[in-house]
C-alpha atoms as one frame of an Amber mdcrd trajectory, in Angstrom:
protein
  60.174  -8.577  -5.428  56.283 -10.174  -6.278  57.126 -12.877  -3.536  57.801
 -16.686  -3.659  56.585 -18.644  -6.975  52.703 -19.123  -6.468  52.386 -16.808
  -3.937  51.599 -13.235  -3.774  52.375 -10.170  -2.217  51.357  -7.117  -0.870
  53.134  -5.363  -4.235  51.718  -7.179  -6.568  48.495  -7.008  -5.141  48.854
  -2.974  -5.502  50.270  -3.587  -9.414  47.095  -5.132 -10.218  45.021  -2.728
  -8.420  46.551   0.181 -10.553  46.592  -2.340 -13.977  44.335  -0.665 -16.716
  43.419  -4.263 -17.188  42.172  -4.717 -13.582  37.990  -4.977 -14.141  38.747
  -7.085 -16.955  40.956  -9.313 -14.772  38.258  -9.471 -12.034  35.565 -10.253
 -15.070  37.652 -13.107 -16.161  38.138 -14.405 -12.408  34.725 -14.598 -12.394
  34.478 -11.609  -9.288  32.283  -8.986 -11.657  30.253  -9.768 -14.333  30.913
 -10.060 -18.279  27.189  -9.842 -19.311  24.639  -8.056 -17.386  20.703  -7.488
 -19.236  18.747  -4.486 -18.593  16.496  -4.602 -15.902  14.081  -2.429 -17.310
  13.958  -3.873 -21.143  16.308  -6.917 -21.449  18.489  -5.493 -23.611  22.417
  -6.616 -23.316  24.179  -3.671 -20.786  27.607  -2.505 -21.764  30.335  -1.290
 -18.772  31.462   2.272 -20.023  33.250   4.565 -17.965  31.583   7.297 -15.677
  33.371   9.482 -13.772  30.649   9.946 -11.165  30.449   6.677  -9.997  33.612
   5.702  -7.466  35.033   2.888  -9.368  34.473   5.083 -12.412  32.345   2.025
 -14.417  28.759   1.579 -14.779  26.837  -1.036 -16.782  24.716   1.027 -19.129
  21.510  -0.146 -21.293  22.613  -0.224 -25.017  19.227   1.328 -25.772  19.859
   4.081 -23.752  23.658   4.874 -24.360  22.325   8.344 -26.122  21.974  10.081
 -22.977  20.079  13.081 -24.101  17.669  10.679 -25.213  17.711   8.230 -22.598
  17.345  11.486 -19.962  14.258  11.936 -21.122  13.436   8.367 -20.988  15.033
   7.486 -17.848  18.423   6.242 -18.070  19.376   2.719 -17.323  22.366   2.424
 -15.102  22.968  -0.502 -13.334  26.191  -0.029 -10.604  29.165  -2.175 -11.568
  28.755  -3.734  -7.900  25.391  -4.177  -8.020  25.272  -7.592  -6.256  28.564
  -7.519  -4.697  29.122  -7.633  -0.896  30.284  -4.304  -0.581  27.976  -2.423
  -2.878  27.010  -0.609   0.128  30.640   0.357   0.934  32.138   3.803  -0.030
  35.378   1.541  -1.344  36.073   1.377  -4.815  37.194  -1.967  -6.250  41.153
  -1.696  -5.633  39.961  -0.970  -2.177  38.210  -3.857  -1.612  40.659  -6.005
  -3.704  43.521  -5.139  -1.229  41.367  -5.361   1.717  40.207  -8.573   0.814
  43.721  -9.941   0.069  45.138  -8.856   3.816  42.174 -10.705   5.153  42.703
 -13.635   3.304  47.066 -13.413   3.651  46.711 -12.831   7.623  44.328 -16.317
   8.116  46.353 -19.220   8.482  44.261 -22.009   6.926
């Protein structure tokens, strides 16, 4: 079904996509970040969810995780693909994921 030992398939590429666990699978791959500090004050960011934002995560400043507080402050948001090479794109993650994986299955290296 997931495609010869080793290798993988379209499938399981769409089983991870729709994983719970699949940021924290690209974190540990080393594809998104753990850690991320504030831009504006240095503080550590955390990755909560955010239903406004397409892949529904965005790295928020701990100091600023009270957001009637931080409104008035300014709110530091950082996007989860920030320095990614499709943080322009309109794809979310599992978009890119799958996209990426055809590219790479298709070239014969």
């Amino acid at each position: 079904m997931f495609g010869k030992l080793g290798s993988v398939n379209r499938c399981f590429a769409l089983q991870i996509c729709s994983d719970t666990n699949f940021i924290p699978l690209l974190q540990k791959l080393g594809l998104i970040k753990e850690h991320l500090k504030c831009p504006k004050c240095s503080s550590d960011m955390k990755l909560k969810p955010e239903k406004q934002i397409s892949d529904n995560r965005v790295w928020i400043c701990r100091n600023s995780e009270n957001k009637k507080l931080a409104a008035a402050k300014g709110l530091c948001l950082v996007d989860l693909v920030k320095d990614l090479w499709f943080r322009n794109s309109k794809m979310t993650l599992q978009e890119v994921f799958l996209l990426t994986y055809e590219l790479v299955k298709h070239q014969h290296i």
